[in-house]
C-alpha positions in Angstrom: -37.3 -78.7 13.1 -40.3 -79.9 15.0 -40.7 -78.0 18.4 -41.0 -80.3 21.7 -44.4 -79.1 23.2 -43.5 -81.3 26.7 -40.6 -79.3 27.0 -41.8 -76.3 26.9 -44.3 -77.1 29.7 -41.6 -78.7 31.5 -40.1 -75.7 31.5 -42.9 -73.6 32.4 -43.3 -75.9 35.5 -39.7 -75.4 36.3 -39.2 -71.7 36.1 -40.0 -69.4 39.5 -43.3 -68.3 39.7 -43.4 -64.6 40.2 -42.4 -62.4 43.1 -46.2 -61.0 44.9 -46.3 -56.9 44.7 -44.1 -55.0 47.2 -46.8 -53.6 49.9 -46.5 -49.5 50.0 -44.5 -47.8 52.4 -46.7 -46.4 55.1 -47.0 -42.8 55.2 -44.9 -40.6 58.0 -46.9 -39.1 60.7 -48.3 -35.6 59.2 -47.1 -34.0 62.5 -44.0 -35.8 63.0 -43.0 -34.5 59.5 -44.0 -31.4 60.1 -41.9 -30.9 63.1 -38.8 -32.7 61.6 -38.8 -30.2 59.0 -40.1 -27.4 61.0 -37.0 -24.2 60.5 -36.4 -21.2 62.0 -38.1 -18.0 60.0 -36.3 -14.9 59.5 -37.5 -11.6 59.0 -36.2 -8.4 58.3 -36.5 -6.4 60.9 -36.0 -9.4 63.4 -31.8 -10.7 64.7 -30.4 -13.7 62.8 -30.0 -17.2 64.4 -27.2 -18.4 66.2 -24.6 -19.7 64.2 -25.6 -17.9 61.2 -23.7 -14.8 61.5 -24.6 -11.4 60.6 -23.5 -9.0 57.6 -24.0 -5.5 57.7 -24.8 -3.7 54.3 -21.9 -2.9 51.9 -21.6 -0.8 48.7 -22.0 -3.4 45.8 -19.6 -2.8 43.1 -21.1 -1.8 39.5 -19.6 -5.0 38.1 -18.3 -8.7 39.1 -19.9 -12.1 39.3 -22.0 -12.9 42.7 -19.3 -15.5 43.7 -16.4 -12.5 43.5 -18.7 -10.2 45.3 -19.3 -12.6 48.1 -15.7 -13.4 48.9 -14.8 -9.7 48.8 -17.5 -9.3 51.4 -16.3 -12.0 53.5 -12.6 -10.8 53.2 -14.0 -7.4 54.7 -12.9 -5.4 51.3 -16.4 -4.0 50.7 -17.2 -0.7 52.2 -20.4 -0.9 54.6 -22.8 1.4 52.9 -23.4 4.5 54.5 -27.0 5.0 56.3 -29.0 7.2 54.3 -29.5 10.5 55.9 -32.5 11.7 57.2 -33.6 15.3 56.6 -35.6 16.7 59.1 -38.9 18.7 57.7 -38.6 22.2 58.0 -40.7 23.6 60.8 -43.5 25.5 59.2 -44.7 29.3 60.3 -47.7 29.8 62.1 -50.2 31.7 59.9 -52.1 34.1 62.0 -55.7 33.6 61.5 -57.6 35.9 59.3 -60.3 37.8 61.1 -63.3 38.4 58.5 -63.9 41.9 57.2 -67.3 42.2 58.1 -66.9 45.7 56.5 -67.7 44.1 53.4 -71.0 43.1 54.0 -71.8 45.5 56.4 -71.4 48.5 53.9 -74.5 47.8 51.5 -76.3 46.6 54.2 -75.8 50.5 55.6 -76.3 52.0 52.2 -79.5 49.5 51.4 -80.9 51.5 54.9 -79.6 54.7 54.2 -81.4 54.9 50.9 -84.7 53.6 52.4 -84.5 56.2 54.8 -83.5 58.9 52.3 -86.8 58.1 50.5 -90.6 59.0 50.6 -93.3 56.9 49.5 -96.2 58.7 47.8 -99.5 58.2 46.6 -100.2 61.0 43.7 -103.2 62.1 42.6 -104.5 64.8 40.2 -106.1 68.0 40.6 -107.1 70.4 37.3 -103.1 70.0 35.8 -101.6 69.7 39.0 -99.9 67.0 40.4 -100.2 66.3 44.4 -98.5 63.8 46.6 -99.4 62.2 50.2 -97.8 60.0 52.4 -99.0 56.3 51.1 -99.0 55.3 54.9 -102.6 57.6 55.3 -103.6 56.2 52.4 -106.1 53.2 52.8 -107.6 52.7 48.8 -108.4 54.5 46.1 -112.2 53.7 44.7 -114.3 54.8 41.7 -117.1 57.8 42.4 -120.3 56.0 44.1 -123.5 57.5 45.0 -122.4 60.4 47.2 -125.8 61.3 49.6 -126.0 65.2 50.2 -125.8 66.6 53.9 -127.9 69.6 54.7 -126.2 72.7 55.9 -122.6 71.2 55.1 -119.7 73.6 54.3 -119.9 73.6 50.1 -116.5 71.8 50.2 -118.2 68.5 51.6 -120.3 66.5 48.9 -121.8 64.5 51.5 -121.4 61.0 52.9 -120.7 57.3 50.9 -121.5 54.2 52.2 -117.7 52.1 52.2 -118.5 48.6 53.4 -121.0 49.7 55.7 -119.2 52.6 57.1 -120.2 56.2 56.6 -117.5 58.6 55.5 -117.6 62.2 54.6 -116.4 62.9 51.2 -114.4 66.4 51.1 -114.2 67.8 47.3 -110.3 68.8 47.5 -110.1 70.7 44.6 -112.6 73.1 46.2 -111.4 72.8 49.6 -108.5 74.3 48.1 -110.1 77.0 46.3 -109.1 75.4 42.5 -113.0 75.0 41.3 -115.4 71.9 41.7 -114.4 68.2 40.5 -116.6 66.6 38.4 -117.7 63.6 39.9 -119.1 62.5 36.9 -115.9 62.0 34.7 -114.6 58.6 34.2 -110.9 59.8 35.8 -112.6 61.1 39.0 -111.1 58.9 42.2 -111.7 59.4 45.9 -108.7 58.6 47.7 -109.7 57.1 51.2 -107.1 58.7 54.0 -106.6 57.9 57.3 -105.9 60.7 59.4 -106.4 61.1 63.6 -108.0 57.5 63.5 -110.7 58.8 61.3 -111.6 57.9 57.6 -112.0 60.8 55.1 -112.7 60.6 51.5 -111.0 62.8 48.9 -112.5 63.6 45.5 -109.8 64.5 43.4 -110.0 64.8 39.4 -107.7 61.3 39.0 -105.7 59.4 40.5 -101.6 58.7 39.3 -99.2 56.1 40.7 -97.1 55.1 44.1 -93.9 56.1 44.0 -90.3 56.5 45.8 -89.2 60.4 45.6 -85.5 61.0 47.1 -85.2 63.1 50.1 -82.8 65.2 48.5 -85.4 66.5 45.6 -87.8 67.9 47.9 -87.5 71.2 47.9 -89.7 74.5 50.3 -92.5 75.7 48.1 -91.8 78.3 45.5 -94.2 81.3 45.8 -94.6 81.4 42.3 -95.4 77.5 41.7 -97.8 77.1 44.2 -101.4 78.3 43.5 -103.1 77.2 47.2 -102.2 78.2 50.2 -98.8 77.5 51.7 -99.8 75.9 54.9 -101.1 73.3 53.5 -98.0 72.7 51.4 -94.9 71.1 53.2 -92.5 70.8 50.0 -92.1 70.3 46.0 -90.5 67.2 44.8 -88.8 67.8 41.5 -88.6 65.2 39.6 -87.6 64.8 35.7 -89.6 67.1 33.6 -92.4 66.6 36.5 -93.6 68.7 40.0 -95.0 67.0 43.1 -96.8 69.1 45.5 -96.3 67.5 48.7 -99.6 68.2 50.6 -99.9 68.2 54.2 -103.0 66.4 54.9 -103.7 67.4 59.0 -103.7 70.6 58.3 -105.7 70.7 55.1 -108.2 68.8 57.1 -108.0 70.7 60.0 -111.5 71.5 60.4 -113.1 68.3 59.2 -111.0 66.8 62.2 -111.9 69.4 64.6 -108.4 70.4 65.5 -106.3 73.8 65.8 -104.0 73.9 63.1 -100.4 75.1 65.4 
């Protein structure tokens, strides 16, 4: 069957031509929206809106749909839930404060002083097998044997005079200023101690020199008679020590006539 091509133009002349595109909808006014569906916010803490009635809190059952829990509410045969109660804190007891025990660090600070002042420091020296003590305060150095220059007409106790950074000192041979013989100044132990006493510088010649040391207070004994070979005056105690004797010499009035003063 042979198809009519002028009818089918005939009918493409004849049918509607088509509808133009519907133009979009203009867009509501942001604000004008906004403010049409603008609502009222609730918070928690803040009343409800008018109209919207209130509910206190109620006891929820353990079980039930929400819809059967709702329309017990509403009916009013839900318990309100009791208000939690508030348990006030304990007041708390004042602690009296604590005064420090200064006790505790004042007690070795006391028994630090009173052993300090239950001690004497000594300088020791030799003479023959004898061990002799001064106070370390009249003690200025201890030097090797120099040149000693003779003085005429000196008492045989004084060896004569040294030259100690350009001041002249007597040297006084102790051992025989003590009656105990002569040191030898030439033997490699021989010291003189240089003492202070009455402002004035004196040097000893002694047969060696020992240590500095602490002695307790409470070991120094009065001179034994049988102990001591010199003279007692010039002793003023006897440290005993272990296995070990200090003579504790008292300097002013061994030197008593060097320094030119009456022994009391």
């Amino acid at each position: 069957m042979a198809r009519d091509p002028d009818g089918r133009k005939r009918a493409r002349k004849g049918s509607a031509p088509p509808e133009p595109p519907a133009a979009p909808e203009p867009m509501p006014d942001t604000a004008e929206a906004w403010v049409a569906r603008e609502e009222p916010m609730v918070f928690a803490d803040d009343p409800a809106p008018a109209g919207a009635g209130s509910r206190g809190r109620v006891s929820l059952p353990s079980s039930g749909l929400a819809a059967d829990i709702l329309a017990l509410a509403d009916a009013g045969a839900l318990e309100p839930a009791s208000a939690p109660a508030v348990v006030a804190p304990e007041p708390r007891a004042e602690v009296a404060p604590r005064a420090h025990n200064i006790s505790f660090f004042a007690t070795p600070l006391r028994e630090e002083r009173k052993a300090a002042e239950a001690t004497e420091h000594l300088a020791t020296f030799f003479l023959s097998r004898e061990e002799y003590g001064v106070d370390v305060r009249l003690v200025q150095e201890i030097i090797r044997v120099s040149e000693i220059t003779p003085v005429p007409r000196a008492p045989g106790f004084i060896k004569g005079v040294i030259n100690l950074r350009g001041r002249i000192i007597p040297v006084v041979d102790l051992k025989r200023k003590l009656n105990l013989g002569e040191v030898d100044g030439a033997a490699r132990q021989s010291r003189i101690v240089v003492v202070k006493v009455r402002d004035r510088l004196i040097g000893l010649l002694v047969d060696g020199a020992s240590q500095v040391l602490k002695v307790p207070v409470a070991s120094i004994e009065p001179p034994p008679e049988e102990v001591v070979e010199i003279d007692a005056n010039y002793v003023r105690g006897v440290a005993k020590l272990d296995r070990r004797l200090i003579i504790l010499m008292d300097l002013p009035k061994v030197l008593a006539l060097e320094l030119k003063e009456e022994v009391s």
